[in-house]
C-alpha positions in Angstrom: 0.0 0.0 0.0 1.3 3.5 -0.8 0.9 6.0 2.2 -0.3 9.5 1.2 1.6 12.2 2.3 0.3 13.0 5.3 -0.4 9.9 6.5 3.3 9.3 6.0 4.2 12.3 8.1 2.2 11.3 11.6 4.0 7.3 10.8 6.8 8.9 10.9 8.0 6.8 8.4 9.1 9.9 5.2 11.1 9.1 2.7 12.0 12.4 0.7 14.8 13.1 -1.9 18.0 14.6 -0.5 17.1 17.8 -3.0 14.6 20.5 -2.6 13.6 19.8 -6.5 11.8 17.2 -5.7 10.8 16.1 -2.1 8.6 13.5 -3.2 7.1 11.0 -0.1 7.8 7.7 -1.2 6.3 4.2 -0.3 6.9 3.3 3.3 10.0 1.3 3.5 11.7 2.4 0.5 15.3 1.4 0.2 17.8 3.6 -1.6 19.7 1.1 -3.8 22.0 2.8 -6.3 22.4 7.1 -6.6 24.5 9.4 -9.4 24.6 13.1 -8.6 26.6 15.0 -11.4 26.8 18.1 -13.2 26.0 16.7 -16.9 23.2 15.3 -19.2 20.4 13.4 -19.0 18.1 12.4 -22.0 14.4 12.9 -20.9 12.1 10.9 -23.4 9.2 12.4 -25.0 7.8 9.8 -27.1 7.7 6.2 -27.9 10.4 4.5 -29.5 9.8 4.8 -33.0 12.3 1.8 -34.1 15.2 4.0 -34.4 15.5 5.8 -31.3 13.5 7.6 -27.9 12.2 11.2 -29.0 14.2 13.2 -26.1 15.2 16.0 -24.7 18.8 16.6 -23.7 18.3 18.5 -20.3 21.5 20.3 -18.7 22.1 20.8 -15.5 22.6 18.8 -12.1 21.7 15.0 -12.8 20.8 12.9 -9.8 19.4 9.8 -10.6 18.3 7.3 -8.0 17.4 3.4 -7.8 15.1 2.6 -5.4 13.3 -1.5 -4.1 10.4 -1.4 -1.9 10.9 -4.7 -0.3 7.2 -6.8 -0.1 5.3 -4.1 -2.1 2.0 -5.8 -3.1 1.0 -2.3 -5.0 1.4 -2.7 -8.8 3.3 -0.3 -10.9 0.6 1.7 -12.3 -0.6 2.5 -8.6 3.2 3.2 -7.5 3.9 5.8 -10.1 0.2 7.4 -9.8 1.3 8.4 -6.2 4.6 10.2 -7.1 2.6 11.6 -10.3 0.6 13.3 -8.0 2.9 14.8 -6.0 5.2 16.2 -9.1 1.6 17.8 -9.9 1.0 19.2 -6.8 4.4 21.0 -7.2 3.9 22.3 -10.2 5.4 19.9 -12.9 3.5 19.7 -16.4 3.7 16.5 -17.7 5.6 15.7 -21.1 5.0 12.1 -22.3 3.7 8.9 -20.2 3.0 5.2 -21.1 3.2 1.6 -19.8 5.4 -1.1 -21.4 3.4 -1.8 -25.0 2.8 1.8 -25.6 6.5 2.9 -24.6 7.9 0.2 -27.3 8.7 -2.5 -25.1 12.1 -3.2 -24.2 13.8 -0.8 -27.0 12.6 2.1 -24.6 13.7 0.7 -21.6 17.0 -0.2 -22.2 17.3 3.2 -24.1 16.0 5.3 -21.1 16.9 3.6 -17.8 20.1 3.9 -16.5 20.4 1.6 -13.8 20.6 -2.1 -14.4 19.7 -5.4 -12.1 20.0 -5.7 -9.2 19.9 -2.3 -8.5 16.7 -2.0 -10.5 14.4 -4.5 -11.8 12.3 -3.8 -14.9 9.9 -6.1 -15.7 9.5 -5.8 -19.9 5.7 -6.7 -19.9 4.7 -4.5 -17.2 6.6 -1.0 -16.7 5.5 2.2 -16.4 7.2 5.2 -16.9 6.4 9.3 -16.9 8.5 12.2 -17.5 7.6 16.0 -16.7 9.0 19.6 -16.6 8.4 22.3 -14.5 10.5 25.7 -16.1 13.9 24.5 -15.8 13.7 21.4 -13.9 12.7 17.9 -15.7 12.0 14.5 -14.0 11.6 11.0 -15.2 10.0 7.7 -13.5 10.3 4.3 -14.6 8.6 1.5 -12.8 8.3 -2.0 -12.3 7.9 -4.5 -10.2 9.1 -8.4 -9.7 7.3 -10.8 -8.0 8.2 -9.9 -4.4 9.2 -6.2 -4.5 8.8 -3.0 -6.5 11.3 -0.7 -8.4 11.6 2.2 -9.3 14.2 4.7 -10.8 14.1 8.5 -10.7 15.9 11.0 -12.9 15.8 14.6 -11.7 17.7 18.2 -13.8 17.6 21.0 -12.0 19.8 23.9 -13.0 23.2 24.1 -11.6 24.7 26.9 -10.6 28.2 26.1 -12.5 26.9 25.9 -15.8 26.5 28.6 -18.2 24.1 28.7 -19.5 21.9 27.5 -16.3 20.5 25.0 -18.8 19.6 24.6 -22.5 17.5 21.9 -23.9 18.0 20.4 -27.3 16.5 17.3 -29.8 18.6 14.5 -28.6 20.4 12.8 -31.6 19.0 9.4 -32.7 20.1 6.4 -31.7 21.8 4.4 -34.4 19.9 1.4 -35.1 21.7 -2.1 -34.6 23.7 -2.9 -37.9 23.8 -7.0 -38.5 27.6 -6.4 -40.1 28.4 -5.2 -36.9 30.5 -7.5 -34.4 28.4 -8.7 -31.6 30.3 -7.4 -29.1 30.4 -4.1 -31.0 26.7 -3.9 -30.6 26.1 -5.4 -27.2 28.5 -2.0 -25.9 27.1 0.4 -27.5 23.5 -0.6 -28.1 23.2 -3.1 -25.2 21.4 -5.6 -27.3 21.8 -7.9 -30.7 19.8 -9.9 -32.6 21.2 -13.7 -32.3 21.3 -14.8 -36.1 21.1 -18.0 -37.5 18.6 -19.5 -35.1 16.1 -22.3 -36.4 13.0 -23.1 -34.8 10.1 -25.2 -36.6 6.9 -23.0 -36.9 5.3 -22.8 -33.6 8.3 -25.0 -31.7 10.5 -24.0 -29.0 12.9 -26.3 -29.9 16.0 -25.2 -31.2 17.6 -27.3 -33.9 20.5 -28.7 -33.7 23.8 -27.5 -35.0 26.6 -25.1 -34.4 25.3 -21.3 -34.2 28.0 -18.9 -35.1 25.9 -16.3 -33.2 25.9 -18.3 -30.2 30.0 -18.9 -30.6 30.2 -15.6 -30.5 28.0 -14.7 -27.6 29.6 -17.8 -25.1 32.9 -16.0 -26.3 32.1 -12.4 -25.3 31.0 -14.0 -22.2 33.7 -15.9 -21.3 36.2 -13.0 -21.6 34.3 -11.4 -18.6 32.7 -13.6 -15.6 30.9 -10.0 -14.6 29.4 -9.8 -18.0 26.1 -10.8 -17.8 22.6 -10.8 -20.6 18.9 -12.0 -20.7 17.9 -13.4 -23.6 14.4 -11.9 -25.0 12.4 -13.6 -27.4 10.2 -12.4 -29.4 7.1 -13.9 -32.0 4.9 -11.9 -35.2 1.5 -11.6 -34.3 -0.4 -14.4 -35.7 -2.1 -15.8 -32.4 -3.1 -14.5 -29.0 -0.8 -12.1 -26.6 -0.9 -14.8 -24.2 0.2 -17.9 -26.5 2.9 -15.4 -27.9 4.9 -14.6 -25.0 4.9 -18.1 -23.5 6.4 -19.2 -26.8 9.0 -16.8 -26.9 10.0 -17.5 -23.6 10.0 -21.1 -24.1 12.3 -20.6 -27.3 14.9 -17.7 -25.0 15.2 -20.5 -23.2 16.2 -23.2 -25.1 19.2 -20.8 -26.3 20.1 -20.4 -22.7 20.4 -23.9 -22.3 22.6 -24.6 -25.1 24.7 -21.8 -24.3 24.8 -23.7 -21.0 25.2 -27.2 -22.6 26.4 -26.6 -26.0 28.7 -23.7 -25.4 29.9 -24.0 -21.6 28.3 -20.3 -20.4 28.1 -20.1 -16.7 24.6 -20.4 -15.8 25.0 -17.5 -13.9 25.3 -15.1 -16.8 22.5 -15.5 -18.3 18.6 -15.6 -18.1 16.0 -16.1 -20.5 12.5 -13.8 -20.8 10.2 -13.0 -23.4 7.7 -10.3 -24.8 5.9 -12.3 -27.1 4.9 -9.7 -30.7 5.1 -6.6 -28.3 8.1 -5.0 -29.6 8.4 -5.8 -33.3 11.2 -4.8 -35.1 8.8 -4.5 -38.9 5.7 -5.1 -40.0 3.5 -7.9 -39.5 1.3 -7.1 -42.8 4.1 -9.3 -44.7 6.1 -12.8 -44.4 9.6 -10.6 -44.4 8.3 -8.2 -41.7 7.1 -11.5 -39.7 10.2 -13.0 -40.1 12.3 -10.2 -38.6 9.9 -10.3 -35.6 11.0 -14.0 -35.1 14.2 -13.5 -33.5 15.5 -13.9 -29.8 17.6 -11.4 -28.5 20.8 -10.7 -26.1 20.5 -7.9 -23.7 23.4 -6.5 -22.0 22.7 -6.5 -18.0 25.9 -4.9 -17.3 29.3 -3.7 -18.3 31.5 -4.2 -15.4 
């Protein structure tokens, strides 16, 4: 349950950001997991991902961003970022874009606009919300989720810093290059944090990968390897011929018959990878032809860190 403000107050039981920009009151038992604090940039998204790149605005100034778990929250993530939405309200923020994990673009935004990465701050793909807002020359951003015992959420604040000149200026962010298959695969997983595994064979509506060696999959145990810390999930990912719900267990059912035979087949530590899936929620084309369905088939490697 989220506490309103007041109620908070006579607990006794306040959390408030260390910054008078936003002294937000946050769920009872909230646990400050990871902080930045910075003179910089942060990107604040305006839009959905577009298959290219998050619509932003580069915001300059004083960058604190902030990880936070709620340990045993039974509130959802809708209902979680409702209660801080309020509160940027009441203090005068106008809101600039906000949408839960379909609309955003599924992971593409995520992975574009969080910052902080497990286990600082869970994000489940299928259900995350996220807001941004401005008031004059101060911008926020939430992003929310929630696993199956706690809630996360991550919070982006610019306010204007005294040291810059100007106090701060606010630009189109440039696009994000789109993933380029003659690119190396570590090449993409560091600087786009994700890659599409080619050469991967399933029969139509099977989760069972077919046998063989899979360059991609070489490549991948490789990049691994060379780093113990280095860690991914492996997405997959259907067209949308059939029901959400048949979708998504399919794709998760063929992510993780790559994980195991990277496990069996390639020797990756099980401890480096994980398998999820999204079902036809983030499509990379069209599903009006066969060639735009068959680019939605795909599974993908998302980078969880970089250490």
């Amino acid at each position: 349950m989220i506490l309103p403000r007041r109620l908070l107050a006579l607990a006794c039981v306040v959390a408030t950001l260390p910054f008078s920009a936003a002294a937000l009151d946050l769920p009872a038992g909230a646990r400050l997991q990871a902080e930045v604090s910075e003179n910089g940039q942060a990107e604040i998204a305006t839009s959905r991902f577009d298959g290219a790149a998050v619509p932003a605005i580069t915001a300059t100034g004083h960058v604190n961003r902030q990880a936070w778990r709620v340990p045993g929250q039974n509130a959802r993530s809708y209902q979680i970022l409702t209660a801080l939405r309020e509160q940027l309200l009441q203090d005068g923020y106008n809101f600039l874009y906000q949408c839960q994990a379909v609309s955003c673009g599924g992971f593409d935004f995520r992975f574009q606009v969080g910052h902080f990465q497990s286990p600082d701050m869970f994000v489940d793909l299928a259900d995350y919300h996220f807001l941004s807002a401005r008031k004059d020359d101060s911008f926020a951003q939430i992003l929310v989720s929630h696993s199956a015992q706690d809630a996360f959420f991550e919070l982006t604040f610019v306010t204007p810093s005294k040291d810059s000149v100007p106090v701060l200026t606010t630009t189109e962010a440039a696009p994000i290059a789109a993933p380029q298959p003659s690119d190396p695969l570590d090449v993409q997983l560091s600087t786009l944090g994700h890659v599409v595994l080619s050469g991967l064979s399933f029969a139509t509506g099977s989760a069972q990968l077919a046998e063989g060696d899979v360059p991609a999959l070489s490549d991948l145990a490789a990049y691994l390897s060379a780093d113990p810390a280095r860690r991914v999930v492996l997405v997959g990912h259907t067209d949308a011929e059939g029901s959400l719900e048949g979708n998504v267990a399919l794709s998760r059912k063929r992510a993780t018959s790559v994980m195991e035979r990277l496990i069996t087949g390639y020797g990756v530590d099980a401890g480096q990878v994980s398998a999820d899936g999204v079902g036809y929620l983030s499509p990379l084309a069209g599903n009006a032809t066969a060639e735009g369905r068959e680019l939605n088939r795909r599974v993908e490697a998302v980078l969880l860190n970089t250490n």
